[in-house]
C-alpha positions in Angstrom: 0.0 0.0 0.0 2.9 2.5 0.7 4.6 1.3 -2.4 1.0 2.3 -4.2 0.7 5.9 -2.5 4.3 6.9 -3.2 4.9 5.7 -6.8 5.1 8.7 -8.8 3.7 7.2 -12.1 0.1 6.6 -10.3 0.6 9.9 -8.6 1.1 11.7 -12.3 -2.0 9.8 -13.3 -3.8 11.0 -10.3 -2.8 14.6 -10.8 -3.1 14.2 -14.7 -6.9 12.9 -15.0 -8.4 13.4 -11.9 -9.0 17.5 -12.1 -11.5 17.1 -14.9 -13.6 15.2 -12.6 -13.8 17.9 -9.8 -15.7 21.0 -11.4 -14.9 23.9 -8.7 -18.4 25.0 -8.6 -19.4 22.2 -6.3 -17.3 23.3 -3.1 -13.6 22.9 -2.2 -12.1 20.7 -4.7 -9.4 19.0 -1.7 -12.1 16.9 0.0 -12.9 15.9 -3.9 -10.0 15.1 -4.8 -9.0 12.8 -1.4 -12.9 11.1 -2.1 -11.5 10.4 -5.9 -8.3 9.4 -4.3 -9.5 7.5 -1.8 -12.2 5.1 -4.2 -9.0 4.2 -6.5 -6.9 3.0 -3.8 -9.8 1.3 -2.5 -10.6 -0.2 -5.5 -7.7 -1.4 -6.4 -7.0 -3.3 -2.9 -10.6 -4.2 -3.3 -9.2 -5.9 -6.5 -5.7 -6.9 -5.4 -7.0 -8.4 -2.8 -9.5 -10.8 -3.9 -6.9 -11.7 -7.0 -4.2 -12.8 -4.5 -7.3 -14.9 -2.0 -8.2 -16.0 -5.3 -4.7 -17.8 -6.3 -3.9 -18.3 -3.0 -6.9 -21.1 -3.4 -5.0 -22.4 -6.7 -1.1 -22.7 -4.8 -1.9 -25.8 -3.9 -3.1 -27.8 -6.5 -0.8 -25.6 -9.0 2.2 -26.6 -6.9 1.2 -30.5 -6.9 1.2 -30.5 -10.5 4.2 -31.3 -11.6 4.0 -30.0 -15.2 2.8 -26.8 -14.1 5.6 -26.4 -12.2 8.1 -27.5 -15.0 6.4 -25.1 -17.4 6.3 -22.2 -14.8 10.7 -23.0 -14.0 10.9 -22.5 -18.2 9.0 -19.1 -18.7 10.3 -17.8 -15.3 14.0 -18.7 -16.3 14.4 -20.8 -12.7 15.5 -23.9 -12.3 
């Protein structure tokens, strides 16, 4: 999560797209921009998270097939 709030490519993108959604004529754009802010991060852990439950379930029988893990050593260069 601190690598995600600190990388300065997301934070370009942030500063890049997200003043055409805050039109100044509804209030104080800060607390917009930290509600903008705040959904993406949470929608990306939202997302992260449930991708890494999600093959967290599939280590296990991934790891018992032996193929699988031959073919994963090739493309991954390990050994």
């Amino acid at each position: 999560m601190i690598c995600s709030l600190t990388d300065p490519a997301a934070l370009s993108f942030m500063l890049a797209i997200l003043p055409q959604f805050v039109p100044p004529s509804t209030g104080s754009p800060a607390p917009q921009f930290f509600i903008l802010g705040g959904t993406m991060k949470a929608t990306g852990l939202l997302i992260l998270g449930v991708l890494a439950r999600t093959l967290g379930a599939f280590r296990g029988s991934l790891s018992a097939n032996r193929s699988f893990v031959v073919w994963q050593q090739r493309i991954t260069g390990s050994s």
